[in-house]
C-alpha positions in Angstrom: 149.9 26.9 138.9 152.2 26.3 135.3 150.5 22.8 135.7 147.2 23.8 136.2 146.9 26.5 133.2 149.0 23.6 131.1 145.8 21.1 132.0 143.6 23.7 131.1 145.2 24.8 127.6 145.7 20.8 126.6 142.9 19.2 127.7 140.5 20.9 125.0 143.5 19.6 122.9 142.6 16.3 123.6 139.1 16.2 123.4 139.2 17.7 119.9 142.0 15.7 118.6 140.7 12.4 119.4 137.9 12.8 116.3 138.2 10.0 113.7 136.5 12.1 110.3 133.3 12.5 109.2 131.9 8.6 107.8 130.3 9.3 104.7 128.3 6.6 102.7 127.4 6.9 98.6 125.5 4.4 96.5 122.6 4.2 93.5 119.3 3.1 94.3 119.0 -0.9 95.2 118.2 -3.0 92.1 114.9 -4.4 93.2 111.2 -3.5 92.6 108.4 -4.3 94.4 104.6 -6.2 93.9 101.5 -5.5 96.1 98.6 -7.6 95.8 95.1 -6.0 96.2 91.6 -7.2 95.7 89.5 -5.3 92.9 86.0 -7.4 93.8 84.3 -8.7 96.6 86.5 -11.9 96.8 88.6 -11.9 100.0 91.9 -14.2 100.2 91.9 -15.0 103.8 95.2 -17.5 103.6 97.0 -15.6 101.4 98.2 -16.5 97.9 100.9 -18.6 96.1 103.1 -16.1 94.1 105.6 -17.5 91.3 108.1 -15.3 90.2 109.9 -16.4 87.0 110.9 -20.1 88.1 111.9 -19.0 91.3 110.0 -20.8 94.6 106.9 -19.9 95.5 106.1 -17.7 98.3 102.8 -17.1 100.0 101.4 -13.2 99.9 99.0 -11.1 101.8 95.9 -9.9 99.6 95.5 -5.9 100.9 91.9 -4.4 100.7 93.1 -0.9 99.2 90.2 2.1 100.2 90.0 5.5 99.4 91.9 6.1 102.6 94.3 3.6 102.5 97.8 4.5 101.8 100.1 1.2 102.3 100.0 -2.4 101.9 102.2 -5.5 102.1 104.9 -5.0 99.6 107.3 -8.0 98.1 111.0 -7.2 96.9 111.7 -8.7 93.2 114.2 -8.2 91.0 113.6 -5.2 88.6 112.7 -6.0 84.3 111.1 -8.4 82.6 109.1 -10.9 85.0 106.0 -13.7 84.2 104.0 -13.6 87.1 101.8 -16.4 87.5 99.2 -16.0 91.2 97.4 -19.3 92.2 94.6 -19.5 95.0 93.3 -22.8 96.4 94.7 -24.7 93.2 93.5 -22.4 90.7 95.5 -19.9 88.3 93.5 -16.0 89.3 96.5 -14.1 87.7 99.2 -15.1 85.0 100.8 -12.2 83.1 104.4 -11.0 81.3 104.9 -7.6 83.8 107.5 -5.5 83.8 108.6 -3.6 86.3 111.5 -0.5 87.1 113.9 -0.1 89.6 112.3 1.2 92.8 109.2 0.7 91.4 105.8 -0.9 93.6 104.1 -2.8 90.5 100.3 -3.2 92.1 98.5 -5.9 90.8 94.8 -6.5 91.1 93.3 -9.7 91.5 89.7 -10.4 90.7 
């Protein structure tokens, strides 16, 4: 019976002593912004377009057709400040501008 009661009165014991802590996690906000591409005319970019960031390589981007309804789009992670942005579509230069952008910020640029 002392057993039993000692089980009893120790095995809560255990159960609660076992806990590690409480993991907690602090940081600022990421240093990156973000560009969206969106179509202001009736042009559509079906493949996509060549984005140059800087002199970074290019990467290819998804053109979003932004309604009255229409909330998100494709966003792309950059690094936040001063950028030349420079947008080329089937060989031709459609975009080429200085932009700058904050941290956290989605920088939407319209192409023609």
């Amino acid at each position: 019976m002392k057993k039993l009661i000692a089980l009893i009165v120790l095995l809560p014991l255990l159960f609660t002593g076992c806990k590690v802590g409480n993991v907690t996690r602090s940081g600022g906000m990421e240093s990156e912004s973000y560009l969206q591409f969106v179509q202001s005319g009736d042009n559509s970019y079906p493949e996509g377009i060549e984005v140059y960031v800087d002199n970074n390589p290019v990467f290819t981007a998804k053109v979003d057709k932004i309604g009255k309804h229409t909330v998100k789009g494709t966003v792309y992670a950059i690094k936040n400040g001063a950028r030349h942005l420079k947008v080329i579509y089937k060989g031709n230069v459609i975009y080429e501008k200085n932009i700058m952008v904050a941290t956290q910020e989605t920088k939407q640029i319209k192409l023609p």
